[in-house]
C-alpha positions, -999 to +999 in steps of 0.1 A: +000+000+000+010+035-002-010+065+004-018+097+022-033+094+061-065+075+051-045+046+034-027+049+066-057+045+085-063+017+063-033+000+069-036-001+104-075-013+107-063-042+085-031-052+110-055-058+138-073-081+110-045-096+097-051-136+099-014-145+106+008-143+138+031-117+131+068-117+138+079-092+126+082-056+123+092-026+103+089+008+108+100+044+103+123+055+126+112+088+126+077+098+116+081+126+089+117+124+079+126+087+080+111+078+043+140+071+031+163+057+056+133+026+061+140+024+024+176+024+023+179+046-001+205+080-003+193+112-010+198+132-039+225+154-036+201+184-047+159+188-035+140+209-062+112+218-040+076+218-057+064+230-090+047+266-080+020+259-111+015+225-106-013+224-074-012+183-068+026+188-058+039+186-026+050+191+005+033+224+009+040+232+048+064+213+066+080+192+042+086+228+023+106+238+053+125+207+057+135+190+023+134+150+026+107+149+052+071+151+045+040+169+055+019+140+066+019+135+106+006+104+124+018+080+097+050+064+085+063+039+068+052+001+084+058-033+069+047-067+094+052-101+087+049-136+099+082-143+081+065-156+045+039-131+041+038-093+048+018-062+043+038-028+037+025+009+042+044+037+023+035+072+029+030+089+003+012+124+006+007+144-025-006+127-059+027+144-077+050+142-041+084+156-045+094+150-004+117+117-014+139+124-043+169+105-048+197+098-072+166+075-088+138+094-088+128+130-083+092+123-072+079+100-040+058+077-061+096+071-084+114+063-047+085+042-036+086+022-070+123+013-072+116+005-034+094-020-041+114-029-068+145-037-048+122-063-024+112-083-052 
């Protein structure tokens, strides 16, 4: 999954659901700026903030301020397991998010893609 703060909300409803024991755990170690450390993945070495014309881009407030982090609150990145199936939550806030650029992507969606692309 990815998505804003109601996919979060999501995410979580279903990990009270989920029908296996889990064992393990994943998360963000810090709430708005920790995208890409969970992910393992540097940094570009330069963050173009948001297109001024373009109104779906983001961050807007606090991610604006604070390049690499990201405006949502309350939600982070989460993965659980039960060691051979999992279910992973990346935060994504904007539809056109720049908050997680890196040397392979200059948008969020691009980093959460070669992400996922590194698990498989």
């Amino acid at each position: 999954f990815f998505g804003d703060s109601q996919m979060g909300f999501l995410f979580k409803s279903m990990e009270v659901k989920y029908p296996y024991t889990i064992s393990e755990t994943k998360e963000s170690t810090h709430e708005r700026c920790g995208f890409l450390t969970y992910c393992n993945i540097p940094r570009a070495v330069t963050w173009i903030p948001p297109s001024t014309h373009n109104q779906t881009q983001g961050p807007l407030m606090f991610g604006l301020r604070t390049p690499f982090c990201s405006d949502l609150s309350g939600h982070s990145n989460l993965k659980f397991s039960n060691g051979s199936r999992f279910m992973e939550y990346l935060a994504v806030e904007f539809a056109s998010d720049v908050e997680q650029q890196t040397p392979y992507g200059n948008t969020t969606q691009e980093t959460a893609t070669f992400y996922v692309k590194l698990q498989l």
